[in-house]
C-alpha positions in Angstrom: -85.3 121.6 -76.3 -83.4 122.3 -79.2 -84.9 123.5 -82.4 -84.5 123.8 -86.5 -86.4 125.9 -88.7 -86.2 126.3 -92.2 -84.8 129.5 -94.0 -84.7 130.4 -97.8 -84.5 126.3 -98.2 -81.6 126.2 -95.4 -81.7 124.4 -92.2 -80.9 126.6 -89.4 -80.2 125.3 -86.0 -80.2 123.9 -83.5 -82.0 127.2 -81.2 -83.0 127.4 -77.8 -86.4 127.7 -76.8 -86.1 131.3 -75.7 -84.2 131.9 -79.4 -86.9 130.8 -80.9 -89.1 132.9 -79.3 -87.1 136.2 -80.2 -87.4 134.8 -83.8 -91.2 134.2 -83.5 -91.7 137.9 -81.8 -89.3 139.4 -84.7 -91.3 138.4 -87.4 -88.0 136.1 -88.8 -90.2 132.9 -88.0 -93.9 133.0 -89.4 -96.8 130.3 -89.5 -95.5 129.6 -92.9 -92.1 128.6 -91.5 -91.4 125.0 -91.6 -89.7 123.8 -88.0 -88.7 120.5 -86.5 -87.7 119.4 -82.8 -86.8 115.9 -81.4 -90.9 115.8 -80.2 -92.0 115.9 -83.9 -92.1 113.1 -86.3 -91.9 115.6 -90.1 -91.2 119.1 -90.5 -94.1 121.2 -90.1 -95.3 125.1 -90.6 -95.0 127.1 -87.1 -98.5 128.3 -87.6 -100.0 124.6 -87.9 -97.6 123.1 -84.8 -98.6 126.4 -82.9 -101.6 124.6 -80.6 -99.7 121.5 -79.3 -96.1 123.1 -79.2 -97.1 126.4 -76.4 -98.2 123.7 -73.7 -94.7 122.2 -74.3 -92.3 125.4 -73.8 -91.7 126.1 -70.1 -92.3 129.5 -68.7 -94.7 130.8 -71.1 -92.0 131.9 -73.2 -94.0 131.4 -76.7 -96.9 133.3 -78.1 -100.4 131.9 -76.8 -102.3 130.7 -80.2 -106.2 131.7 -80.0 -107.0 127.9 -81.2 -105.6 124.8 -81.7 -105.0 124.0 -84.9 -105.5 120.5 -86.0 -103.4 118.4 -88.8 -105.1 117.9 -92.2 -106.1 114.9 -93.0 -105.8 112.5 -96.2 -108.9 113.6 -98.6 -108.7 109.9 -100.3 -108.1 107.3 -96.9 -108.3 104.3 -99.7 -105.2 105.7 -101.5 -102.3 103.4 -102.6 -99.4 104.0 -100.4 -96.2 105.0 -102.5 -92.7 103.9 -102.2 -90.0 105.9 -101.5 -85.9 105.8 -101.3 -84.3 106.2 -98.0 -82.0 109.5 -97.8 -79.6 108.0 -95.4 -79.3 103.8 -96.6 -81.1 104.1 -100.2 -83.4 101.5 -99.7 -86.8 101.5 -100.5 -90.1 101.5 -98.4 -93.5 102.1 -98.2 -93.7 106.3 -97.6 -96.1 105.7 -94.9 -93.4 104.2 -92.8 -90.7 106.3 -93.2 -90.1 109.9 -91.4 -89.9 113.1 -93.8 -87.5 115.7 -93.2 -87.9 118.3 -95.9 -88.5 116.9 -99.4 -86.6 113.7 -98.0 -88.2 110.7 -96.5 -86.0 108.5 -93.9 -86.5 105.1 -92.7 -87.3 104.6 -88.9 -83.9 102.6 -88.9 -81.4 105.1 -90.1 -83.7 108.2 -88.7 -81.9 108.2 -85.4 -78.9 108.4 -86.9 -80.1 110.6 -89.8 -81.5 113.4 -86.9 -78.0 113.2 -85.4 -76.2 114.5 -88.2 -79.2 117.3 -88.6 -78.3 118.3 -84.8 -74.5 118.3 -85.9 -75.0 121.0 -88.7 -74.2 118.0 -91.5 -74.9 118.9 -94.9 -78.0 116.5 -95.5 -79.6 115.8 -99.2 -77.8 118.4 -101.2 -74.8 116.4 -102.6 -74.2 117.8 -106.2 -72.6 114.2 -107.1 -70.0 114.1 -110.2 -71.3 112.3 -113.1 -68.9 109.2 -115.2 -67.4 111.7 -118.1 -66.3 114.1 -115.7 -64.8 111.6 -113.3 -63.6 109.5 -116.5 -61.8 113.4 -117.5 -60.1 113.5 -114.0 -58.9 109.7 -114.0 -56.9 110.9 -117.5 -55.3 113.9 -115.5 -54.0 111.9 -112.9 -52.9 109.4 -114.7 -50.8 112.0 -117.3 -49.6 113.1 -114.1 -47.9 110.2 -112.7 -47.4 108.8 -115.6 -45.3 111.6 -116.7 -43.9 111.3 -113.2 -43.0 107.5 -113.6 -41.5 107.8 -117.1 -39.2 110.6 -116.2 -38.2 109.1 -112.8 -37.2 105.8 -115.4 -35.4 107.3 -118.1 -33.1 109.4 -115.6 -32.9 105.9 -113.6 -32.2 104.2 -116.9 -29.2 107.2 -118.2 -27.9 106.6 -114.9 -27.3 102.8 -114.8 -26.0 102.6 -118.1 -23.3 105.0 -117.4 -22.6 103.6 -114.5 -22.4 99.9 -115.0 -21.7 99.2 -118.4 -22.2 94.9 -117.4 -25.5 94.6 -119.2 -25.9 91.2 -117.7 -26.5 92.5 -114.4 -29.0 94.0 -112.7 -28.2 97.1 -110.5 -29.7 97.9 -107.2 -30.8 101.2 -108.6 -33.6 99.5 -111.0 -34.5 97.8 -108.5 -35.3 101.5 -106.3 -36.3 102.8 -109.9 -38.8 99.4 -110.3 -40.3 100.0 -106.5 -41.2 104.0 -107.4 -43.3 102.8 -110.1 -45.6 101.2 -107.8 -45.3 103.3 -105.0 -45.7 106.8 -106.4 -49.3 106.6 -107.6 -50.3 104.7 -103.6 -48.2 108.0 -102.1 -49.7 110.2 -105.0 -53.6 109.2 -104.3 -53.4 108.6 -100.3 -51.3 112.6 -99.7 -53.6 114.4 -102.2 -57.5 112.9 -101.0 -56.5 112.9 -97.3 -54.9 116.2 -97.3 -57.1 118.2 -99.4 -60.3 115.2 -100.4 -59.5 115.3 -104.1 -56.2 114.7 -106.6 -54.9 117.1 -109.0 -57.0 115.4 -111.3 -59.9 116.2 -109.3 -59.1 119.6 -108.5 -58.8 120.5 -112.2 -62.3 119.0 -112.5 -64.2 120.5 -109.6 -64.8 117.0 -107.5 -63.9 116.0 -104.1 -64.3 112.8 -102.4 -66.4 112.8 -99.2 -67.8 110.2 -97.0 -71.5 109.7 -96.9 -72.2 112.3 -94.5 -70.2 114.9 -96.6 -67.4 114.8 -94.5 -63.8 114.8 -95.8 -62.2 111.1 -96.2 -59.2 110.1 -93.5 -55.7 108.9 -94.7 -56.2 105.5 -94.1 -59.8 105.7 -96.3 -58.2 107.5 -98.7 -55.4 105.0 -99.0 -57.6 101.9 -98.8 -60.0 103.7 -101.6 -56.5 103.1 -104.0 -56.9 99.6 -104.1 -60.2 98.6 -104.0 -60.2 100.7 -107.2 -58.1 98.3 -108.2 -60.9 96.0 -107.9 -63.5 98.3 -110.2 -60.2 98.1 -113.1 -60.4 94.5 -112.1 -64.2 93.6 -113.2 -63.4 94.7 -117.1 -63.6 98.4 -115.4 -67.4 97.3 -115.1 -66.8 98.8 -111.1 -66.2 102.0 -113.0 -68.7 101.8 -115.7 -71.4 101.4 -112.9 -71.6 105.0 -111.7 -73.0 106.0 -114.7 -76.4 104.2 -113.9 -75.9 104.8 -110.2 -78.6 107.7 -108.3 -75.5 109.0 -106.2 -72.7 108.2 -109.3 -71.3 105.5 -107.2 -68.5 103.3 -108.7 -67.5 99.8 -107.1 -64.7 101.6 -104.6 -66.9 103.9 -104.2 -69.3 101.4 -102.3 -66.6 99.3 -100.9 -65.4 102.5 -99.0 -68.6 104.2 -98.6 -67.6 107.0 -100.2 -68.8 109.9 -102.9 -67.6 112.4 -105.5 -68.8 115.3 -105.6 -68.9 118.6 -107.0 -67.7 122.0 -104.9 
């Protein structure tokens, strides 16, 4: 059975069952120690799981406890029961329904899912997400960039047609090329940049980088289908832009349409 414990407000894991008993035995895991396996629904202290987890571990490889020690329960039964945000879908329920891991509370759809990541070493809960001004301060950077990019690769394009065809009433193959780059340097400039290295210049300059949910780094394709639904968030009177302000994980419209996030390194 594979096991997590918790460690200066880290999760550490997954460890074997005879691991964990070397940690126990060195003092590194106490009975203040938060732990979780696949058996237990929250995370709990070692020293209050310690009755029902010895039975469990085969060849008496954990520390007999002198007594069983048995879960507090609720002082006030009558209590209202709170609402809480899901970690892994954002939506809300009723607390009592959903599983805790930590500080975080996960609904029983998503908390098979949710557990998976925890078993894959996936940075859960701790996204530091980039706020609207900063993002807004990147957006300007990359757009000086190509911009700068497009207007040089025009005026050169320009210089050269005129000397070469002085006929102003047609229109050269070149402008055509010189037409084509404008569009297709910014695609090339946002796809290369997020799915090589998960943030632009722009970004870069600012500290952010575009992950997926999960906190993993965004593919090629993602990246490149992230360019135009931002289009769609310009689209909207920039209201799909406007929206991360007000948004708990600084989600813009593209953002949600390709389920990803900014955030900060």
């Amino acid at each position: 059975m594979d096991w997590y414990y918790e460690d200066d407000n880290h999760k550490v894991g997954p460890v074997t069952d005879t691991e964990m008993s070397t940690l126990v035995k060195s003092g590194k895991i106490g009975s203040g120690t938060k732990v979780w396996n696949e058996k237990i629904s929250k995370w709990t202290t070692y020293g209050e799981l310690m009755g029902e987890v010895v039975a469990e571990v085969p060849g008496d490889t954990m520390p007999q406890a002198e007594h069983t020690v048995t879960r507090p329960e609720f002082d006030n039964q009558d209590a209202v029961a709170q609402d809480s945000t899901c970690l892994e879908c954002g939506r809300t329920f009723p607390i009592d329904d959903m599983v805790q891991h930590g500080e975080f509370n996960i609904c029983a759809s998503c908390k098979e899912v949710f557990f998976q990541k925890v078993k894959e070493g996936v940075s859960i809960g701790d996204m530091n997400y980039g706020g609207f001004w900063i993002r807004f301060g990147a957006k300007i950077i990359d757009n000086l960039i190509t911009g700068a990019v497009g207007a040089g690769v025009a005026i050169m394009g320009g210089v050269s047609v005129g000397l070469s065809n002085p006929n102003p009433t047609s229109f050269p193959p070149a402008m055509i090329a010189v037409i084509a780059f404008q569009y297709l340097f910014p695609i090339a400039y946002t796809t290369f940049f997020l799915g090589k290295y998960s943030a632009t210049p722009g970004k870069m300059a600012c500290g952010l980088k575009v992950v997926t949910a999960d906190g993993r780094s965004i593919t090629y394709l993602r990246a490149f289908g992230r360019y135009f639904a931002e289009i769609i968030s310009g689209l909207t009177l920039c209201i799909g832009y406007i929206i991360a302000a007000f948004d708990y994980e600084k989600r813009t419209l593209h953002d949600r349409i390709c389920t990803t996030r900014v955030i900060k390194n």
